[in-house]
N, C-alpha and C positions, 0 to 999 in steps of 0.2 A: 595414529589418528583415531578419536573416537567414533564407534557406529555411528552418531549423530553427526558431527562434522562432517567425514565421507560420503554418509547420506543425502545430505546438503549438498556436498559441492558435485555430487552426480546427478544431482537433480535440476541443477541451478545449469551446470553445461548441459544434458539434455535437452533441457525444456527452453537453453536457446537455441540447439541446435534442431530441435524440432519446428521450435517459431520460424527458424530461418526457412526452413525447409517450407512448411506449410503457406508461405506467406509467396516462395516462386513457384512453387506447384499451384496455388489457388484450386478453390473449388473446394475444396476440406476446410473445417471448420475448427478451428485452434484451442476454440473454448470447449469444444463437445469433447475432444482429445482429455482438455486437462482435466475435465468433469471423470473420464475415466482413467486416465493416471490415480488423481485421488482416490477412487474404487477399489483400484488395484491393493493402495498399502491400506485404505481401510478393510479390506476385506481378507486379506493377511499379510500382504507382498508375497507371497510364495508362488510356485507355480499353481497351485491349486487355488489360490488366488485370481489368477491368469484365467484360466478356466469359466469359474465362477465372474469373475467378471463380464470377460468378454458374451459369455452367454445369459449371464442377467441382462447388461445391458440391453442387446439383442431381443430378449424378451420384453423389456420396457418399450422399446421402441416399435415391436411389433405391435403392442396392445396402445400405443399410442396413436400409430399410424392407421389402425382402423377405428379409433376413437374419431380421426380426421375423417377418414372416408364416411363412415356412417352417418357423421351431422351432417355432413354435405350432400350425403347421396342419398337418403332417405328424408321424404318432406315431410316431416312434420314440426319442423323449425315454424313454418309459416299457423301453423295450427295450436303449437305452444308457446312461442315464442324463441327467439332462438338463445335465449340463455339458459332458458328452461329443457331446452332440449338437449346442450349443451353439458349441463350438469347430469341431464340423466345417464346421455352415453358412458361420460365422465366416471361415472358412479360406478355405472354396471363393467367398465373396462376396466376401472383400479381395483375394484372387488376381486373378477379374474385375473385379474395379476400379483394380490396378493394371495387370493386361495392357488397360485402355482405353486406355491413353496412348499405347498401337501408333498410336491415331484421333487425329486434332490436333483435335479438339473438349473433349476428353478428356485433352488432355497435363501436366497440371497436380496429380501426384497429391495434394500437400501438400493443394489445395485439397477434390478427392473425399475424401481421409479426414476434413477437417474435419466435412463435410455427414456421415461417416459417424457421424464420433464423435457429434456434434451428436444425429442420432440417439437412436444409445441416450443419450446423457442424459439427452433429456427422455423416453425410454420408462420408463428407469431411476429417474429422480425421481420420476415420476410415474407409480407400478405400474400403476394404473386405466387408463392408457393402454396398458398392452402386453397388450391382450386382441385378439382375432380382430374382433368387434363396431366396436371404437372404432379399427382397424387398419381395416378395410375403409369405415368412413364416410365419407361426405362432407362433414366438419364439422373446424373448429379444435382437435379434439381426436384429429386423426390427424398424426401424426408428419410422412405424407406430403405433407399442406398447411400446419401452422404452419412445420415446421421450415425448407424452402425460403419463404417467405414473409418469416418476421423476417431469414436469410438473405441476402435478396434487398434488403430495404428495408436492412443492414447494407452492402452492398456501395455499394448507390446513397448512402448516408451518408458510408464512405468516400472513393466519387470526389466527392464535392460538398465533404468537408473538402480534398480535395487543390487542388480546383478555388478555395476561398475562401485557401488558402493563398499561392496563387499572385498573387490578388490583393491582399491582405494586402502580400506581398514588394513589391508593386507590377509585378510582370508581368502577363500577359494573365489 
């Protein structure tokens, strides 16, 4: 079987057996997962891959999650307006999370904006979530724990299809 075929077909059973999974677990988010699967082979598939992944995302998400808190928790939306203010956090948190990459923890920006984007989507999908309250908690309703979580189990989904692919091909 080619690398590409077994690739395929371990990706295609994972990612239903993750759908299944995800879908009677609820509360994790299916699409955040696949946003970081993707991560993982773009960013090599290997274990250092894995790595780099899981902790760009992470970082994405963190600089995103207080990009949340700060428009909401400091007033001056009402004084600039709130798209104005919106953009400026915007600004000043993608800036710091691209100059992370100076840090080789950090070097991966593709993967921090994903964690960022990731983010506000589910803020954005889900208005009830981008309050101060549901922002600060400490429950699967804060951005700052589902979103690195489905993230995380997304990542480990990826190296495990790369790893069944391999054996599939019939290598290690």
């Amino acid at each position: 079987m080619s690398q590409l075929v077994a690739l395929s077909v371990a990706i295609a059973v994972l990612a239903g057996v993750a759908t299944w999974g995800f879908l009677v677990v609820g509360g994790v988010l299916i699409w955040a997962a696949f946003l970081a699967w993707g991560c993982f082979f773009h960013t090599g598939g290997d274990q250092n891959a894995l790595r780099k992944t899981i902790i760009g995302n992470i970082f994405g998400v963190v600089c995103g999650w207080i990009a949340a808190v700060v428009i909401l928790a400091v007033p001056l939306a009402g004084a600039l307006s709130l798209p104005l203010w919106a953009a400026i956090v915007v600004f000043i948190t993608v800036l710091g999370l691209c100059l992370g990459a100076h840090l080789e923890p950090f070097n991966v920006i593709p993967a921090a904006v994903y964690g960022y984007a990731a983010t506000f989507a589910f803020l954005l999908q889900t208005p009830e979530k981008l309050a101060l309250p549901k922002l600060l908690s400490a429950s699967m309703d804060n951005a700052l724990i589902v979103v690195p979580v489905s993230m995380v189990i997304g990542a480990l989904f990826g190296f495990a299809s790369g790893k069944l692919g391999a054996v599939l091909q019939g290598g290690k």
